[in-house]
CHARMM internal coordinates of N, CA and C (Angstrom, degrees):
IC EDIT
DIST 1 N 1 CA 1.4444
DIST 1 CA 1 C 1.5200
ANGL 1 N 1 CA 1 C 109.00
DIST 1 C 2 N 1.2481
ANGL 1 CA 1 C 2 N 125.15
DIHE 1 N 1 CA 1 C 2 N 125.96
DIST 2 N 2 CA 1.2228
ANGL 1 C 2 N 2 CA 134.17
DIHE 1 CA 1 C 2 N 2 CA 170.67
DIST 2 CA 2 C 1.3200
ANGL 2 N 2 CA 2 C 130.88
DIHE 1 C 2 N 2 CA 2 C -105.95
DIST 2 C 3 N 1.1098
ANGL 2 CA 2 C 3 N 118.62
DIHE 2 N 2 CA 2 C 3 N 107.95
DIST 3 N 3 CA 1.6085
ANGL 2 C 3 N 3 CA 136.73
DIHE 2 CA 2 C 3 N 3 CA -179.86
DIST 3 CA 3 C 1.5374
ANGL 3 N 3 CA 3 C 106.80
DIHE 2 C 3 N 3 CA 3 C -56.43
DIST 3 C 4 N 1.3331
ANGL 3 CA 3 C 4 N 115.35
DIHE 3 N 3 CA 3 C 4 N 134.92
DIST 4 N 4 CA 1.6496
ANGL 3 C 4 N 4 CA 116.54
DIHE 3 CA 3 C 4 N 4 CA 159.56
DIST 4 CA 4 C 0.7303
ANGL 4 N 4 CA 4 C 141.12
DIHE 3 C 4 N 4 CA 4 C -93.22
DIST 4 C 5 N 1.2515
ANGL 4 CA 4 C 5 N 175.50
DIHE 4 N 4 CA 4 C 5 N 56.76
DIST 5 N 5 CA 1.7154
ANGL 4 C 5 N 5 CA 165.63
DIHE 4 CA 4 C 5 N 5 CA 76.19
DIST 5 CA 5 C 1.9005
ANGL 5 N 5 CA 5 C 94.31
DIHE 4 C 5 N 5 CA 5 C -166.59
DIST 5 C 6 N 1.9684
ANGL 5 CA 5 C 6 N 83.47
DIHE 5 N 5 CA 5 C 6 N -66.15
DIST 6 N 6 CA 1.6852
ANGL 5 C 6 N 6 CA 95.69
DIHE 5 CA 5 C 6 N 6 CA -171.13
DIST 6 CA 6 C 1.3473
ANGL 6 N 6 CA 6 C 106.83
DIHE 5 C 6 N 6 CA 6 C -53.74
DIST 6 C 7 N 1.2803
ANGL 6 CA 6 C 7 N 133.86
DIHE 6 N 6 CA 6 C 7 N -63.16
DIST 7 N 7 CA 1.1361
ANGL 6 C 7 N 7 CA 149.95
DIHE 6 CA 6 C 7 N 7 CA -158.47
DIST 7 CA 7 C 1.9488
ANGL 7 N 7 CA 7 C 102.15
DIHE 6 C 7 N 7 CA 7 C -47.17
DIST 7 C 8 N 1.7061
ANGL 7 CA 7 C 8 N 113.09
DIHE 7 N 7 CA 7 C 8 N -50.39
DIST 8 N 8 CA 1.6110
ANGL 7 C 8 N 8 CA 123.24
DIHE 7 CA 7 C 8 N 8 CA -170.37
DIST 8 CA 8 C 1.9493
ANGL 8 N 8 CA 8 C 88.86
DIHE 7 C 8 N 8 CA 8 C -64.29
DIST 8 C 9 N 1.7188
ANGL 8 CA 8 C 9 N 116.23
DIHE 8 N 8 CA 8 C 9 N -49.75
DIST 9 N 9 CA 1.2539
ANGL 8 C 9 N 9 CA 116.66
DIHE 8 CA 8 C 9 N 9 CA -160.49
DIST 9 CA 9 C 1.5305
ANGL 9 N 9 CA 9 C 85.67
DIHE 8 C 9 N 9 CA 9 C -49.15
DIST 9 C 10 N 1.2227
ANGL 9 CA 9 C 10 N 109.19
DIHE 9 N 9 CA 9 C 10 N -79.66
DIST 10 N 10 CA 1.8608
ANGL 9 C 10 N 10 CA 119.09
DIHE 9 CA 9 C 10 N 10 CA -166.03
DIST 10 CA 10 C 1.0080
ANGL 10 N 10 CA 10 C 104.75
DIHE 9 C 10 N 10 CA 10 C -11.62
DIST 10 C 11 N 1.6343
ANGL 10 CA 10 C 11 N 131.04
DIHE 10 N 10 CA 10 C 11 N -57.54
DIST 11 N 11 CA 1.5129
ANGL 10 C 11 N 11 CA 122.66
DIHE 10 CA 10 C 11 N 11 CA -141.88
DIST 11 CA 11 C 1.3394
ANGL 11 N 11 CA 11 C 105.42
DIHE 10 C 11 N 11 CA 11 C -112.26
DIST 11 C 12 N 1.4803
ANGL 11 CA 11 C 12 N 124.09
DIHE 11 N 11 CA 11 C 12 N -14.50
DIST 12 N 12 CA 1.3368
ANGL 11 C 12 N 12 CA 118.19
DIHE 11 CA 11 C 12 N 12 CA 145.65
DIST 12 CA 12 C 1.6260
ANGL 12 N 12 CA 12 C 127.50
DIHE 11 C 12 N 12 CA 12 C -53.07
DIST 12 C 13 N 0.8119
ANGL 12 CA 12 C 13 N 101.70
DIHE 12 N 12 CA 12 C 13 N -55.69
DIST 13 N 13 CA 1.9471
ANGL 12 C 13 N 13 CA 126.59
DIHE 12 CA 12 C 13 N 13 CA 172.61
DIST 13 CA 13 C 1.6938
ANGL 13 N 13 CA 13 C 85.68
DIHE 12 C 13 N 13 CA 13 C -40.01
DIST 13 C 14 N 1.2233
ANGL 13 CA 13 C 14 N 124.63
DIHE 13 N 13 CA 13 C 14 N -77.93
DIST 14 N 14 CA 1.3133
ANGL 13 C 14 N 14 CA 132.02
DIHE 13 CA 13 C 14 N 14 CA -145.06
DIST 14 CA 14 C 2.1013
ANGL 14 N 14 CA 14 C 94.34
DIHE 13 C 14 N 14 CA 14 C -67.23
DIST 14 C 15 N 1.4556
ANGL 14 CA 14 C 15 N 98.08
DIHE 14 N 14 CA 14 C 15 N -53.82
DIST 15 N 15 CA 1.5558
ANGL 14 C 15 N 15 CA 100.78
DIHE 14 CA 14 C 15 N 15 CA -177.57
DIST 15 CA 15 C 1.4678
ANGL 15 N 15 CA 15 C 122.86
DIHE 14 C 15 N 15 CA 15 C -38.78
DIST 15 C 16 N 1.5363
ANGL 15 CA 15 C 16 N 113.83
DIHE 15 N 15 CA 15 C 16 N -37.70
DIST 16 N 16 CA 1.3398
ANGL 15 C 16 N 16 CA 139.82
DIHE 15 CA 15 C 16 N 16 CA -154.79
DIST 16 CA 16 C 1.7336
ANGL 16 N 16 CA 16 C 88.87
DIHE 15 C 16 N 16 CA 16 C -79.08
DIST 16 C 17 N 1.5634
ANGL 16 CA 16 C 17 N 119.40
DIHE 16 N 16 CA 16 C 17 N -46.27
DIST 17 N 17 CA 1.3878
ANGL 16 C 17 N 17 CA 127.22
DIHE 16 CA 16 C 17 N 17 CA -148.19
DIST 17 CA 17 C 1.8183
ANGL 17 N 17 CA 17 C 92.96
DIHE 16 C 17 N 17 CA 17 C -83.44
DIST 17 C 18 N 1.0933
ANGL 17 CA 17 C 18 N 110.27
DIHE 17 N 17 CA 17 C 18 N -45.36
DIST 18 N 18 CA 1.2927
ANGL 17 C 18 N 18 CA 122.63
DIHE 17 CA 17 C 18 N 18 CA 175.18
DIST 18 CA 18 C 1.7105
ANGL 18 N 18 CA 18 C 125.55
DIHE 17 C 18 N 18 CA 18 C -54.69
DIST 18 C 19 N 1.4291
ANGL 18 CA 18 C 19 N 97.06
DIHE 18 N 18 CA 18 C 19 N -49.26
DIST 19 N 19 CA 1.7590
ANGL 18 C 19 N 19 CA 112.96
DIHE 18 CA 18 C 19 N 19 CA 161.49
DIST 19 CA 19 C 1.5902
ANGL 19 N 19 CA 19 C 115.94
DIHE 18 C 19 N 19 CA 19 C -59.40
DIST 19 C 20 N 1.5027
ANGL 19 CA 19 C 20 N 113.40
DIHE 19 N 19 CA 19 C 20 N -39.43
DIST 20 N 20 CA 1.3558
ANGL 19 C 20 N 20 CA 125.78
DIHE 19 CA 19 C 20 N 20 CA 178.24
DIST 20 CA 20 C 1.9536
ANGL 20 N 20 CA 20 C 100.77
DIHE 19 C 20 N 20 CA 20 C -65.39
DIST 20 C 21 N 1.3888
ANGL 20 CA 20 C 21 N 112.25
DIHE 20 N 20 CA 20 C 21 N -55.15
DIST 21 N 21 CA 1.4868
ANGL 20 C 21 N 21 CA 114.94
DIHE 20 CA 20 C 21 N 21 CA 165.89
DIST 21 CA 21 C 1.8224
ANGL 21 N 21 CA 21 C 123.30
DIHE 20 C 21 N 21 CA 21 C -41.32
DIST 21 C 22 N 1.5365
ANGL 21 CA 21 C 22 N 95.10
DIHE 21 N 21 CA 21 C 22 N -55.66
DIST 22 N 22 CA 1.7176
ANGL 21 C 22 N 22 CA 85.78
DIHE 21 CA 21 C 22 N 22 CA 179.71
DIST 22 CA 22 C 1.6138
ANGL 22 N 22 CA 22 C 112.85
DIHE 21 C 22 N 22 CA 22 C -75.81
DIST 22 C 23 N 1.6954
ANGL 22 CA 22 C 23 N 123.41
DIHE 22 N 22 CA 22 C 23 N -28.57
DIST 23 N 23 CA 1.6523
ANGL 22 C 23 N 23 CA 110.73
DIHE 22 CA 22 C 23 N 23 CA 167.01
DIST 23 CA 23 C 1.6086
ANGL 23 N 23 CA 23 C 110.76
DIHE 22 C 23 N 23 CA 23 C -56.33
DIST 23 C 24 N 1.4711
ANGL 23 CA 23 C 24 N 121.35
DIHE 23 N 23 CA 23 C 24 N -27.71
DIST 24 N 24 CA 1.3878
ANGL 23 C 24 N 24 CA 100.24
DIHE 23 CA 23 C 24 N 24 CA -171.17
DIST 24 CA 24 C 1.1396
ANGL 24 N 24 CA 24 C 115.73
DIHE 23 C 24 N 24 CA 24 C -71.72
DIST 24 C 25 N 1.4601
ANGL 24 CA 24 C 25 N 121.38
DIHE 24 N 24 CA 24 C 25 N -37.93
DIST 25 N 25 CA 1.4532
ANGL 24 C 25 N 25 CA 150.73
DIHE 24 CA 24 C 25 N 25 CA -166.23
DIST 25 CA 25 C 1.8568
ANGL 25 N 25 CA 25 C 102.60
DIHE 24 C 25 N 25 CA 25 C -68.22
DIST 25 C 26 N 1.3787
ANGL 25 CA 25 C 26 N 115.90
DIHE 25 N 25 CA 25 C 26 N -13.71
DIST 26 N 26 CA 1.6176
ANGL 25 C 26 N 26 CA 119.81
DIHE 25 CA 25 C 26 N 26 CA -163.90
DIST 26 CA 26 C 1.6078
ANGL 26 N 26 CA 26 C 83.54
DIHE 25 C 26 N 26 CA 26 C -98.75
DIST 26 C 27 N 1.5734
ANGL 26 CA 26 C 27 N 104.32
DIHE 26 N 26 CA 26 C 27 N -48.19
DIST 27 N 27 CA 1.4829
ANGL 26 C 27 N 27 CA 113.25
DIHE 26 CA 26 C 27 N 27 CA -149.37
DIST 27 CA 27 C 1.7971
ANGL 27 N 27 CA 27 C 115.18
DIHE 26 C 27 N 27 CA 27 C -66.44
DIST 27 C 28 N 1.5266
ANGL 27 CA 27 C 28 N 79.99
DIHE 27 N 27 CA 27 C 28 N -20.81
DIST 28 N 28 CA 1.7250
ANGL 27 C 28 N 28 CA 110.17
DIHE 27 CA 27 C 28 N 28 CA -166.34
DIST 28 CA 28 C 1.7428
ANGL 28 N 28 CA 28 C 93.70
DIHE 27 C 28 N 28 CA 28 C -67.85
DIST 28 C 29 N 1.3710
ANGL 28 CA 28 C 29 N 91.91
DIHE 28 N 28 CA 28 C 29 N -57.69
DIST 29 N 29 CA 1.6024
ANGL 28 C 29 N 29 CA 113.92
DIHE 28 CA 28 C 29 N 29 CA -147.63
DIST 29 CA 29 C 1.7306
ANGL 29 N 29 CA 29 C 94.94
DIHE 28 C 29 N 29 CA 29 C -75.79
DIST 29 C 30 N 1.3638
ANGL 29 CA 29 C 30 N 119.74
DIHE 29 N 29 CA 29 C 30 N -25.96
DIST 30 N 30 CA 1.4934
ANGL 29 C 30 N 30 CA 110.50
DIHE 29 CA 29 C 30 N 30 CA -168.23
DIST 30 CA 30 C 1.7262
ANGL 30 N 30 CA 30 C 98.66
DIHE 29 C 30 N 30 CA 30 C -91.79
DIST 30 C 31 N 1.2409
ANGL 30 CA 30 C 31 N 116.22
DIHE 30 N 30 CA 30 C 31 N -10.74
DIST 31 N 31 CA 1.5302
ANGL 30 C 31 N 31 CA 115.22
DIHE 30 CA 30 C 31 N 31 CA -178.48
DIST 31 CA 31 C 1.4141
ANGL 31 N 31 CA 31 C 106.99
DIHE 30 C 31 N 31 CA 31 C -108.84
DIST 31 C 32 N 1.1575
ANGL 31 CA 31 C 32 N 133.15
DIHE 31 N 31 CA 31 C 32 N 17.11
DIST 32 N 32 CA 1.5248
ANGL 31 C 32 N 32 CA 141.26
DIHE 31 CA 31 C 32 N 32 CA 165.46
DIST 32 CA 32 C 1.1812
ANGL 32 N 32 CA 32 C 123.17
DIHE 31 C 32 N 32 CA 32 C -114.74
DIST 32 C 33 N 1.2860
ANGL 32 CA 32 C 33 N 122.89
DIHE 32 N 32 CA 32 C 33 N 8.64
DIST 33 N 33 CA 1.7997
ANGL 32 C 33 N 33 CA 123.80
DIHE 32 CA 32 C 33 N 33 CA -172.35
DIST 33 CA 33 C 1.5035
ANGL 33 N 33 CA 33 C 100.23
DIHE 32 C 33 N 33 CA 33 C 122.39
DIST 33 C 34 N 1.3589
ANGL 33 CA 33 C 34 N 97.51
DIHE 33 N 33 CA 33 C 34 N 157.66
DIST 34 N 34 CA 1.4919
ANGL 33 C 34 N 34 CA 112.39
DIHE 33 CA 33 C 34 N 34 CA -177.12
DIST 34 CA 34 C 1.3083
ANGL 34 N 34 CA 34 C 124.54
DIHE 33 C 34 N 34 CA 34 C -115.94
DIST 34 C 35 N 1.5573
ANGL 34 CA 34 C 35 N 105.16
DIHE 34 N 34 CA 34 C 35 N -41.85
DIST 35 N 35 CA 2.0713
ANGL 34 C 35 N 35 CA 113.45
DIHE 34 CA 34 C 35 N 35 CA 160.25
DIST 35 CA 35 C 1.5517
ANGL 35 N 35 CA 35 C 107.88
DIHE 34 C 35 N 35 CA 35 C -89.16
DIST 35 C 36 N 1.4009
ANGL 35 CA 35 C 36 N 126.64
DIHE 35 N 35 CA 35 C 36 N -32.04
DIST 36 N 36 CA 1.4611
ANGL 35 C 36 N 36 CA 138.90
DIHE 35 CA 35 C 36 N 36 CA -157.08
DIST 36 CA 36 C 1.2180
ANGL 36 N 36 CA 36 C 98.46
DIHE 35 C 36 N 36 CA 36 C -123.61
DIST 36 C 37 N 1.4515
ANGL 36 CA 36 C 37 N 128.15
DIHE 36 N 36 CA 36 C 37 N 159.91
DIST 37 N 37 CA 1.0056
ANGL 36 C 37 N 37 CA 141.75
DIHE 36 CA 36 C 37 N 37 CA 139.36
DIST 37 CA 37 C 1.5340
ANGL 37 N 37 CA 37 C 124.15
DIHE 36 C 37 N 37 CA 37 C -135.25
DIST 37 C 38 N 1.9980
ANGL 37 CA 37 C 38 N 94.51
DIHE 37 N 37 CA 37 C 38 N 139.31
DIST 38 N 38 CA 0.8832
ANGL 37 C 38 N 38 CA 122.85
DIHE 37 CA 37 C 38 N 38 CA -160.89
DIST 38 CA 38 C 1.4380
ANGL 38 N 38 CA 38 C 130.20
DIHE 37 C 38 N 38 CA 38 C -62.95
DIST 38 C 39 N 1.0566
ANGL 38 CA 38 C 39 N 160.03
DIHE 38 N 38 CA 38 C 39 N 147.86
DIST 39 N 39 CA 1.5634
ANGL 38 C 39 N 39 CA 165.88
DIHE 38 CA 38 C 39 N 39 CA 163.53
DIST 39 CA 39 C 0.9433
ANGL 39 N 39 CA 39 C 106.08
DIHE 38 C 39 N 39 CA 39 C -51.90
DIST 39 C 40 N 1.3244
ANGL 39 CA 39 C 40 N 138.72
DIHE 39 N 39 CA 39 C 40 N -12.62
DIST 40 N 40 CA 1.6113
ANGL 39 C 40 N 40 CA 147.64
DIHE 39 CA 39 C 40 N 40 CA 177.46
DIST 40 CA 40 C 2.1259
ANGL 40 N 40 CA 40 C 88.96
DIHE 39 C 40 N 40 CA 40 C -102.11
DIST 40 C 41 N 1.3215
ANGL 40 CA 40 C 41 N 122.34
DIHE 40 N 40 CA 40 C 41 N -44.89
DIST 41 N 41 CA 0.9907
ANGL 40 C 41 N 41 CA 147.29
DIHE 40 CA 40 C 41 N 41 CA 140.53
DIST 41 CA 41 C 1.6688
ANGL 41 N 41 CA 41 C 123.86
DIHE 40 C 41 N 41 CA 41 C 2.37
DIST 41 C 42 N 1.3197
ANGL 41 CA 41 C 42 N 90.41
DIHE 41 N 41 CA 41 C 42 N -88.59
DIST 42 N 42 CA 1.3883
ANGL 41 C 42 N 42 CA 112.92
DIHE 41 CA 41 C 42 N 42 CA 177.40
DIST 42 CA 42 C 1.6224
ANGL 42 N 42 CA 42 C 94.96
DIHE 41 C 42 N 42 CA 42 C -54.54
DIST 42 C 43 N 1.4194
ANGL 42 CA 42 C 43 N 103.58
DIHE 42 N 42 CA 42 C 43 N -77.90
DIST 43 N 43 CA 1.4832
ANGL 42 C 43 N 43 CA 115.13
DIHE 42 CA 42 C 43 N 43 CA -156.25
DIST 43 CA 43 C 1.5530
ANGL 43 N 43 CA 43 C 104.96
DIHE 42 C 43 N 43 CA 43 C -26.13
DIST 43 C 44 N 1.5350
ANGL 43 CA 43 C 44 N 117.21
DIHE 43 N 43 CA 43 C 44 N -58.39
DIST 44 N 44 CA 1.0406
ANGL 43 C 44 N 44 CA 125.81
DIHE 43 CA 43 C 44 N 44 CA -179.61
DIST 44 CA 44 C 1.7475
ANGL 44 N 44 CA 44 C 142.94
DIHE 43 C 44 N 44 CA 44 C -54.82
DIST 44 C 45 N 1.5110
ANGL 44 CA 44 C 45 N 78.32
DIHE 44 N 44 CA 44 C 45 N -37.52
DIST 45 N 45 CA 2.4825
ANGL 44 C 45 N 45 CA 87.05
DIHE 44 CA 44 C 45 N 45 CA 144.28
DIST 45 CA 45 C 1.1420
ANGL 45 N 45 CA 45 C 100.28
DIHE 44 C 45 N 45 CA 45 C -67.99
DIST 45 C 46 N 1.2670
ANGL 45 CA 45 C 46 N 143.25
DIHE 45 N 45 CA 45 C 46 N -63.60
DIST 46 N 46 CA 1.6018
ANGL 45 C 46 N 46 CA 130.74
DIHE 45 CA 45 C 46 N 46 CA -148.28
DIST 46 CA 46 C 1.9356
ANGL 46 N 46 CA 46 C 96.79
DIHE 45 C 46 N 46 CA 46 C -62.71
DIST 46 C 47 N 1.4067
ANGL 46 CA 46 C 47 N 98.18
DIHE 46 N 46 CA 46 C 47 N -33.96
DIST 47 N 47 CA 1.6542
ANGL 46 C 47 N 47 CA 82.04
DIHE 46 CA 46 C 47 N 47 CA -173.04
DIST 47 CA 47 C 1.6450
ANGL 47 N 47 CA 47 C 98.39
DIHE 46 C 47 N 47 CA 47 C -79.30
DIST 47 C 48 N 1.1677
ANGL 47 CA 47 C 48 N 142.94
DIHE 47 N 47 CA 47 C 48 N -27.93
DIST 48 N 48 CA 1.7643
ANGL 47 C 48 N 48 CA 137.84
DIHE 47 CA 47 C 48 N 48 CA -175.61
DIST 48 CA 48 C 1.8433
ANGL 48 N 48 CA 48 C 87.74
DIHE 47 C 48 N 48 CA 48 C -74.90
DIST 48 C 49 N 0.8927
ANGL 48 CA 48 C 49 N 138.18
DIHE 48 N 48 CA 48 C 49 N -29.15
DIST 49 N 49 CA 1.5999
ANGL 48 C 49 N 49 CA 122.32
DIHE 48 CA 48 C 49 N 49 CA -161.43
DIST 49 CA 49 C 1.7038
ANGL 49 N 49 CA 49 C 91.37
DIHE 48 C 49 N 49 CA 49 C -89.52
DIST 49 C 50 N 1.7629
ANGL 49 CA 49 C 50 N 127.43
DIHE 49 N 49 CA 49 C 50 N -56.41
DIST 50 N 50 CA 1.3892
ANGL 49 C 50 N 50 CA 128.82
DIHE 49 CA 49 C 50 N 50 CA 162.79
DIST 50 CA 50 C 1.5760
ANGL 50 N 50 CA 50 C 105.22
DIHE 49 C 50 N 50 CA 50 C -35.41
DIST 50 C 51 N 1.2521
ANGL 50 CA 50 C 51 N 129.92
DIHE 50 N 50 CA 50 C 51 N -53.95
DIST 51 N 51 CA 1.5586
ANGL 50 C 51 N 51 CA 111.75
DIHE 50 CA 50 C 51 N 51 CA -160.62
DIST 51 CA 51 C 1.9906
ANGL 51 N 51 CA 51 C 105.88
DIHE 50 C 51 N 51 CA 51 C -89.44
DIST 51 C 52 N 1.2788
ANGL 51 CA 51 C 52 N 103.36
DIHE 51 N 51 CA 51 C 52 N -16.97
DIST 52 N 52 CA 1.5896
ANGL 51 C 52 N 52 CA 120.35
DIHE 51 CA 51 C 52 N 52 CA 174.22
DIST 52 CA 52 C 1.6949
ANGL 52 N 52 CA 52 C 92.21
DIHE 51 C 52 N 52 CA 52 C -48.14
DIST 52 C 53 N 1.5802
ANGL 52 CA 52 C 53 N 111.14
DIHE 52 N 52 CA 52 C 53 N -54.96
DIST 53 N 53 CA 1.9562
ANGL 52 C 53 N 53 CA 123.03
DIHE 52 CA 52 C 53 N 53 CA -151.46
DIST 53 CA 53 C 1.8324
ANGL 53 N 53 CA 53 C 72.05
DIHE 52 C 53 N 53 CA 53 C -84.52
DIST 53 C 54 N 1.2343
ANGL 53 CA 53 C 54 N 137.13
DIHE 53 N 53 CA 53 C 54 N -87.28
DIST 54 N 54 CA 1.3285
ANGL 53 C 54 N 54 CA 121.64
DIHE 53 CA 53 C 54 N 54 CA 179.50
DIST 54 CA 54 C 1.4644
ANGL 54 N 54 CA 54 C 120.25
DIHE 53 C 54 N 54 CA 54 C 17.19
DIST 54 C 55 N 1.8673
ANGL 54 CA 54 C 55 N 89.13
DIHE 54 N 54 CA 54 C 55 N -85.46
DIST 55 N 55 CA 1.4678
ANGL 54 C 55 N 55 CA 110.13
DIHE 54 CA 54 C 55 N 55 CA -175.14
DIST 55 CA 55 C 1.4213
ANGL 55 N 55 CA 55 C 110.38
DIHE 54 C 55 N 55 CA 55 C -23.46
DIST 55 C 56 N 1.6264
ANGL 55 CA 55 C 56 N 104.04
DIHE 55 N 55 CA 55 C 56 N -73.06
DIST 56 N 56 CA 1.8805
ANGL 55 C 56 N 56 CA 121.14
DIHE 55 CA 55 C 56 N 56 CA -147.89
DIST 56 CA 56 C 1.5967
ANGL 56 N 56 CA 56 C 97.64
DIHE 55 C 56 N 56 CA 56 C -62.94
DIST 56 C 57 N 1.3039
ANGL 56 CA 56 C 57 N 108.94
DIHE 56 N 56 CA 56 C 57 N -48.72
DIST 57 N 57 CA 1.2922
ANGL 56 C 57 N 57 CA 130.53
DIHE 56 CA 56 C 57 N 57 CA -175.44
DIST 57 CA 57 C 1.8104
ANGL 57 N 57 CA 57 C 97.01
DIHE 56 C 57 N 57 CA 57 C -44.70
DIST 57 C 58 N 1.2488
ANGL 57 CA 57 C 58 N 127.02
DIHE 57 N 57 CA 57 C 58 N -56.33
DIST 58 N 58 CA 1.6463
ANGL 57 C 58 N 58 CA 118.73
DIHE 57 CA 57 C 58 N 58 CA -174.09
DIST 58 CA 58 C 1.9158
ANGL 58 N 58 CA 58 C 103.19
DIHE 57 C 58 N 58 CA 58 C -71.15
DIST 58 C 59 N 1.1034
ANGL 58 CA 58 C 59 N 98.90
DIHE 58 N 58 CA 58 C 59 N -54.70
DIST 59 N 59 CA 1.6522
ANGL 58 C 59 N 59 CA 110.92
DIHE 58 CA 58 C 59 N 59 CA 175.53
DIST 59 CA 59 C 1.5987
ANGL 59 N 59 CA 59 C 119.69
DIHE 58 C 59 N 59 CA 59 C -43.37
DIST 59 C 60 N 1.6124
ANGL 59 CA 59 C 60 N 101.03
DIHE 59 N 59 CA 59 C 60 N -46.32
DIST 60 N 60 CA 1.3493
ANGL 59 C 60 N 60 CA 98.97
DIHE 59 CA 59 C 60 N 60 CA 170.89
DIST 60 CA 60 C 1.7591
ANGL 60 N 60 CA 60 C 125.41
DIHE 59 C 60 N 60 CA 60 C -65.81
DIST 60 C 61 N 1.7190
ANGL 60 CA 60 C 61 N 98.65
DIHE 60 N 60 CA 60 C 61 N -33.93
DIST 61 N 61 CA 1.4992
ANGL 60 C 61 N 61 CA 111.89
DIHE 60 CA 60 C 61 N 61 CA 170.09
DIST 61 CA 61 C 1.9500
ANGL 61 N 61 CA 61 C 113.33
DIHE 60 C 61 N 61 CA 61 C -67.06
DIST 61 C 62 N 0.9783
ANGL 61 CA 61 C 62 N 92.82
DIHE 61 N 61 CA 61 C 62 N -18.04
DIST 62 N 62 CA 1.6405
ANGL 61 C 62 N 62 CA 109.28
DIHE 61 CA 61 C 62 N 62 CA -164.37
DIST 62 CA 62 C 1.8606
ANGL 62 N 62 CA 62 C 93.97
DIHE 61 C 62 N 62 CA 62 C -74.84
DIST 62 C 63 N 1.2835
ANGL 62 CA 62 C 63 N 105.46
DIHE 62 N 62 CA 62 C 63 N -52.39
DIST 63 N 63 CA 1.6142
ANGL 62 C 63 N 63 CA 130.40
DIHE 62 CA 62 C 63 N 63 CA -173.20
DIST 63 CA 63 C 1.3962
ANGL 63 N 63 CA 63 C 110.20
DIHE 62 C 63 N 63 CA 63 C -48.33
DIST 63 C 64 N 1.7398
ANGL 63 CA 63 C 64 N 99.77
DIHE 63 N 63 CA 63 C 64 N -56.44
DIST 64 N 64 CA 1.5967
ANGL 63 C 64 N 64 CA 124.65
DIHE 63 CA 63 C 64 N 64 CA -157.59
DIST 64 CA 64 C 1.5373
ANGL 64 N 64 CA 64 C 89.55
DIHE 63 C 64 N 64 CA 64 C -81.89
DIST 64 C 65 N 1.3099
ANGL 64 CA 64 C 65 N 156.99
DIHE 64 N 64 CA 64 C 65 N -38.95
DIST 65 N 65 CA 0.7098
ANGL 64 C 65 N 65 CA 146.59
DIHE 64 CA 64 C 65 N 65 CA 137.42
DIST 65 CA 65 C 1.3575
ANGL 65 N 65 CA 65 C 162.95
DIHE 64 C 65 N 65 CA 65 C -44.41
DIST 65 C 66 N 1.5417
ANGL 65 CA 65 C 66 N 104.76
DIHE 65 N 65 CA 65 C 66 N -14.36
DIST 66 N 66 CA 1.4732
ANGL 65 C 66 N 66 CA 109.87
DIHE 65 CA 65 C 66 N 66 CA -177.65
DIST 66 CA 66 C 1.6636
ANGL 66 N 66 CA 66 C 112.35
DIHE 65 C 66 N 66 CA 66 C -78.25
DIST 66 C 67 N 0.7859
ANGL 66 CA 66 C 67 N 103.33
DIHE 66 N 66 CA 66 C 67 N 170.61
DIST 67 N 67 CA 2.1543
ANGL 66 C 67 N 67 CA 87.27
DIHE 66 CA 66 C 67 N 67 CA -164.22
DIST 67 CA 67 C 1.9010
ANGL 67 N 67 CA 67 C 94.57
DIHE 66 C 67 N 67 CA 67 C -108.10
END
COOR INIT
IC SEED 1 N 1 CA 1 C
IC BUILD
């Protein structure tokens, strides 16, 4: 089975956004506590998981659109 150009762009694009998601989520989590996490903590995944749905959400428009 052979993949076409668009199809490798797509899932690179998407891989990259996703890799960018789990460094934030490490970066988040190793600077907020180490057994616990913090309420300063928390807040701060909910905003990397909000800008994660952000992300795909422009990328996917970005995708569906490019001609």
């Amino acid at each position: 089975m052979e993949l076409d150009r668009e199809t490798v762009v797509e899932a690179g694009i998407s891989a990259v956004a996703v890799l960018l998601f789990v460094a934030a989520l490490m970066v988040v989590g190793g600077a907020n506590g180490r057994q616990n996490l913090t309420a300063v903590g928390a807040k701060s995944m909910l905003a990397v998981l909000f800008g994660f749905i952000l992300l795909m959400t422009l990328v996917g428009v970005f995708l569906n659109r490019r001609p």
